[in-house]
N, C-alpha and C positions, 0 to 999 in steps of 0.2 A: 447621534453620531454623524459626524460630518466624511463627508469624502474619501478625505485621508483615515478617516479611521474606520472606513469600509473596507478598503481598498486591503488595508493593512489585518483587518479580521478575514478578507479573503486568502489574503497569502496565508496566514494560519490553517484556514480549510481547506485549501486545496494541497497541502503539503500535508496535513495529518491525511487526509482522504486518498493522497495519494500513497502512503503507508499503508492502509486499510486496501489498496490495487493486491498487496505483496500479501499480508493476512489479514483475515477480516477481526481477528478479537485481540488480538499481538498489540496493535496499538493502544486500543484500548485498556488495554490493561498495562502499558506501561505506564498511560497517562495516571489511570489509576493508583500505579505504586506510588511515581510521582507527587501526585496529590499525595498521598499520604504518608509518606519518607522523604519527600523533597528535602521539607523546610531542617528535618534532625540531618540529614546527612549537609545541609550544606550547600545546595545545589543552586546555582542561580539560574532559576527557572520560574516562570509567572505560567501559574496554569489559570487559562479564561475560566472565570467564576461560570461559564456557563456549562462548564465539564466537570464542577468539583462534585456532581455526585459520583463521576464515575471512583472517587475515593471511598466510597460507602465500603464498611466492611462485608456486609454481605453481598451486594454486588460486584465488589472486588474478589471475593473466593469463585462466588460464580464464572465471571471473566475470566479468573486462572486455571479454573477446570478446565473450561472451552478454549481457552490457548493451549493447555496438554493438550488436548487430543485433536487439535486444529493443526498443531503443529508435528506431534507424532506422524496424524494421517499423511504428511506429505514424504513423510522417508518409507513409506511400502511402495515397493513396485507397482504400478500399472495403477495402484490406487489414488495416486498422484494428480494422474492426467485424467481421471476421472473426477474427482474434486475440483480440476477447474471449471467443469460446466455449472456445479454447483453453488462455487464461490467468486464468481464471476458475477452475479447477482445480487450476491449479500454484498459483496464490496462495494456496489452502486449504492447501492441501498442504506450501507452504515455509512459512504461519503456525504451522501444526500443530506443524513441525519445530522452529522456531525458539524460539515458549514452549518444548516439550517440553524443550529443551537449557539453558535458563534456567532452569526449574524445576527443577532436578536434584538439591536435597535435598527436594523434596514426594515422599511417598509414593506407592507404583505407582499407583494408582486413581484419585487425586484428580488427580496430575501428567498421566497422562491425558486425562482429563474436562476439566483445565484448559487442558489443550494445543488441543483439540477445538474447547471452545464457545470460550474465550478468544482463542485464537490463531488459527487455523481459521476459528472464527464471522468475527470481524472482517474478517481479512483477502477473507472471502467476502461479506461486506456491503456493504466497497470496493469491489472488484470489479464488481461488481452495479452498482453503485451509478452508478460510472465510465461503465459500461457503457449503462446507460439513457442516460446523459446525453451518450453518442457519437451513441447512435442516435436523438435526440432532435436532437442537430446535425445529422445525416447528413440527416434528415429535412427540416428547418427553412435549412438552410443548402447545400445539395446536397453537404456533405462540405467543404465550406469553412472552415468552423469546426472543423473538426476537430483541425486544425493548431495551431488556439490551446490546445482542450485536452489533447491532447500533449503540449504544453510546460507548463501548468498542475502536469498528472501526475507529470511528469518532477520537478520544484519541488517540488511535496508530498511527493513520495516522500521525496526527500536530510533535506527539511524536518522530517518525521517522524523520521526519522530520529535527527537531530540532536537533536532535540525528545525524545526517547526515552531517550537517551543523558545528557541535563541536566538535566533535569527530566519524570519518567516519569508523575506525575499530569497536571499539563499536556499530554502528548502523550496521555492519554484525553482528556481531556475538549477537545482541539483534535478529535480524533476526531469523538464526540458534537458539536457543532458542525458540521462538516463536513457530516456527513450529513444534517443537519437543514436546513442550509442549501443542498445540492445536490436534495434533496427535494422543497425550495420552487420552488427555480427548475423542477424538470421540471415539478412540477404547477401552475404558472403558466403554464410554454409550451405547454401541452397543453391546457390552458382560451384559450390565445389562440390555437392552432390550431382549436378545436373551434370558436368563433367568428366566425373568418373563414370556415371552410366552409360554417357556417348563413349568413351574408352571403351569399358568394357564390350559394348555394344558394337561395336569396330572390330573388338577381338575376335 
């Protein structure tokens, strides 16, 4: 694989991985359905021969069990912001995976290191990221809001996804974006919390 077609398997992993930031099996198993309803529904989508197990039928039910209850667990209260310490981990870990299996003609070292910072990084920056911005609602909204971004996560993830899959630059730099823009909002709600408290605190 030359250059451009590293380059271009990385934009792939770092945009799935960064899906896998939002849930850790959600991806997974789209790509799975994917793989295996793609081509009857019609879809113009190329899924990397180095993910078509994830179309296996029984690792595809498995995947869909642990997406119910992956995805369930985040609409409970309180149990939410507790799962991110949890999936905050996996998420590196299945980004890791996921470049790694993509890059599979890059070289030991570099296929590594790319799996790492590229795939890993990202997916753990989501993450993070996600994460602030629960407990930022949890905060601001006594967990009310949580619900909404839940379902947000849920949407971004498939989104990415998909995004991934058709156009892999684009699902960077929808990345880059993202973060920049969930960044703004924490630290605007944190500037209008610190706000109201000097208010009140005055009163």
């Amino acid at each position: 694989m030359d250059i451009l077609g590293i380059l271009f398997a990385l934009c792939i992993g770092v945009a799935i991985s960064a899906a896998c930031g939002f849930r850790v099996f959600l991806p997974i198993f789209t790509i799975g359905i994917l793989q295996r309803f793609g081509g009857d529904w019609g879809l113009p989508l190329t899924i990397p021969e180095e993910l078509s197990w994830a179309g296996n039928g029984f690792i595809l039910l498995g995947l869909g069990v642990a997406t119910i209850l992956e995805v369930a667990a985040f609409y409970i209260p309180w149990l939410d912001s507790l799962l991110d310490t949890i999936s905050a981990p996996m998420a590196i870990i299945a980004g890791t995976v996921l470049t790694y299996c993509i890059l599979d003609d890059a070289s030991g070292t570099s296929r590594i290191l790319l799996s790492l910072v590229g795939g890993g990084g990202s997916a753990g920056v989501v993450a993070g990221t996600t994460a602030l911005a629960r407990s930022a609602s949890t905060v601001l909204t006594a967990g009310l809001g949580n619900n909404v971004i839940a379902t947000s996560e849920n949407g971004l993830s498939i989104f990415s996804v998909i995004l991934a899959l058709v156009f892999p630059i684009l699902g960077v730099i929808f990345l880059a974006i993202f973060l920049i823009v969930i960044i703004k909002i924490i630290s605007h709600l944190r500037k209008k919390k610190k706000q109201h408290s000097a208010q009140a605190e005055a009163i």
